[in-house]
N, C-alpha and C positions, 0 to 999 in steps of 0.2 A: 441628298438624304437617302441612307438606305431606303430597304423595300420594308423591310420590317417593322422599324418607325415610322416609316409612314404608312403601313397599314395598322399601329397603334393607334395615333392622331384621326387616323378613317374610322376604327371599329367605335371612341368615343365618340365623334363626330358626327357618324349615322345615326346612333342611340341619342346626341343630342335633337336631331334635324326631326326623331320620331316624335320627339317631344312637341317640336315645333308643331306638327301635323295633327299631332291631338288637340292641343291648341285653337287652331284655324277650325279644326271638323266641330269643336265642341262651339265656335265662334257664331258658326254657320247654321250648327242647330239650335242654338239660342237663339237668332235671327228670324230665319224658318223652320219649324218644325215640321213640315211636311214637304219633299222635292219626288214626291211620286207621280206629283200631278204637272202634266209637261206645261200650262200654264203657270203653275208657282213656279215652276222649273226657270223657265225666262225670265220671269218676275224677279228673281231671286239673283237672273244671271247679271243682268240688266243694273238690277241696284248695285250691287258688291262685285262686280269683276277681278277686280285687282284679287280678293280672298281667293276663288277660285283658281288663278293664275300661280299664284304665291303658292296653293296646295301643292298645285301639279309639280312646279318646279323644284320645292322641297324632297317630293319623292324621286324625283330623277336625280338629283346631288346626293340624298339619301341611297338610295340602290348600288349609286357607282361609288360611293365609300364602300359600303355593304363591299361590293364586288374586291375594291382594294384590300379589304380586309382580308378577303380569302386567299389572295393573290399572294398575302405575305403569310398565311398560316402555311399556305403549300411549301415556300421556301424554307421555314421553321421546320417544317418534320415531313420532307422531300426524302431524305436519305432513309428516314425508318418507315416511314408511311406513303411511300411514293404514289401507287398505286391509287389506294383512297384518297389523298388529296388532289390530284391531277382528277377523276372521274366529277371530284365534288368544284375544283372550279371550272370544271366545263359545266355544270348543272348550274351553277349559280352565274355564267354566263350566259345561259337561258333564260334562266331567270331574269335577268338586267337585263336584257332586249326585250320580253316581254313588258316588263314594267315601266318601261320607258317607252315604249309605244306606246302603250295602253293612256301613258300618261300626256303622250305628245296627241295622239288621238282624242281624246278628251278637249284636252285645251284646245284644239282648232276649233273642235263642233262649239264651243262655248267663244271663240273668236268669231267665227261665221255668226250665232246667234246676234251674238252684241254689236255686228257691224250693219246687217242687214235687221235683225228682230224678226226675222222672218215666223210665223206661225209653224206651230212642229204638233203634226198628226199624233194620237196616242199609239198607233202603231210604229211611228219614226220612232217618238220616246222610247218604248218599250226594246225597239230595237237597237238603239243608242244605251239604253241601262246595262240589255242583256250582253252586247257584244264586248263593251268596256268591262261588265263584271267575270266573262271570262276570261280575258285576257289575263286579269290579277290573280284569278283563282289560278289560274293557267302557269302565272309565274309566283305562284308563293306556293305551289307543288314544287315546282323545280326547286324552290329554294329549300323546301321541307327534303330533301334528297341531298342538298349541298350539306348544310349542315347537320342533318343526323349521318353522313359518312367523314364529314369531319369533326362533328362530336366522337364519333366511334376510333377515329386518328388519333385523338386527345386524350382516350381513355387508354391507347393503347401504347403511346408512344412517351406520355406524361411529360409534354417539355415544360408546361408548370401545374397548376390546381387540377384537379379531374372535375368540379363543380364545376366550372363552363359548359367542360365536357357532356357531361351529363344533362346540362339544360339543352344545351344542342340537340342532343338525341330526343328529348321529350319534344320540344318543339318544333322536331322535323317529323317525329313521327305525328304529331298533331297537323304538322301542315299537310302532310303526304295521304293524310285521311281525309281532308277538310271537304273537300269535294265529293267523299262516298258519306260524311255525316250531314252535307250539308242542309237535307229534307229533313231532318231528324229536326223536333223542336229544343235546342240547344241555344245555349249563348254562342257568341260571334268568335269561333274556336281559332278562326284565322286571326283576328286583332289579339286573342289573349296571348297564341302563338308567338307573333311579334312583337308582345311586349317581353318574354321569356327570351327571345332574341337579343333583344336591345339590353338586358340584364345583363347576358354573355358576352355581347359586344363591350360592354364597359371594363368589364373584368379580361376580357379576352387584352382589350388595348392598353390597359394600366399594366396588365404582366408583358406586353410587346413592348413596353416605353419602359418599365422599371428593372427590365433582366437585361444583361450582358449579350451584348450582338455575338454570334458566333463569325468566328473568323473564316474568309473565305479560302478556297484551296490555294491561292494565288499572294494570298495574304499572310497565310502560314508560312509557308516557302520562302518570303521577305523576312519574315521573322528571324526564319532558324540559320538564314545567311548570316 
């Protein structure tokens, strides 16, 4: 399977998997409305495991679609936009190692918890929220730089809609701030972010699946023999 198609079936695939993750979060807050307090925390962990488990690993198959998606926008507009799309899949490979720890991180302390139930200090908590929250801040920065410099590849190189493009750019430049707005009393700029993501992913993968693969150097040459 090309690269292209298959970072098609990845950009819808991740925007499906974000679904899934709203899903579970909104599951978990129905369930418990409050995980601030490192005893509901346990309580919470203890009842529902498997939710918790299923989160983490949705965003790591989520991320490394994410990841393939960029992998194939680079090959799409490599010849006119080299520059910018190589810079942005190495930011958005940052990105995928960070969220992927953050994510593999998580789920041990909640594997440790559930095997032992061990007691967790409010400072352990505290230290567990903050270290895990930036790691994500951490890598939905990077990612706010992947795709606002491949938003900016798309407006400029136009291999199909410029409205991806554009969403791109909005929600990189919202993730690239998220961490200097994040004192600010605001909505959760980083989830509205990745839902303006997950809009572009759809549309991004239906124009990878429904436009004409270009032919490769090696491909042409067979041709015109």
């Amino acid at each position: 399977m090309k690269l292209q198609r298959l970072g098609g079936y990845g950009a819808i695939g991740s925007a499906s998997l974000f679904a899934g993750v709203i899903v579970l979060m909104l599951q978990l807050g129905k369930r418990f409305s409050s995980l601030d307090d490192p005893t509901k925390f346990i309580a919470a962990v203890s009842t529902a495991p498997v939710h918790f488990y299923a989160f983490y690993l949705l965003l790591i198959v989520q991320f490394i679609l994410w990841q393939i998606m960029f992998l194939a926008l680079h090959e799409r507009m490599q010849v006119k936009a080299h520059q910018l799309t190589r810079i942005a899949v190495i930011a958005a490979s940052a990105g995928t190692v960070l969220a992927v720890a953050f994510a593999v991180m998580q789920a041990e302390t909640i594997r440790k918890i559930v095997q032992h139930m061990a007691p967790m200090q409010d400072a352990t908590y505290r230290a567990f929220r903050e270290i895990g929250g930036g790691l994500a801040l951490t890598a939905l920065h990077f990612y706010g730089w992947a795709g606002l410099l491949v938003g900016w590849a798309i407006l400029r190189t136009r291999p199909f809609s410029t409205i991806p493009g554009w969403l791109l750019v909005v929600a990189g430049l919202l993730e690239i701030g998220d961490f200097i707005l994040a004192w600010l009393p605001l909505p959760n700029i980083g989830a509205a972010a990745h839902l303006i993501d997950c809009v572009a992913a759809v549309w991004i993968g239906i124009a990878l699946l429904r436009q004409k693969q270009p032919q490769s150097a090696l491909e042409e040459m067979a041709v015109s023999k």
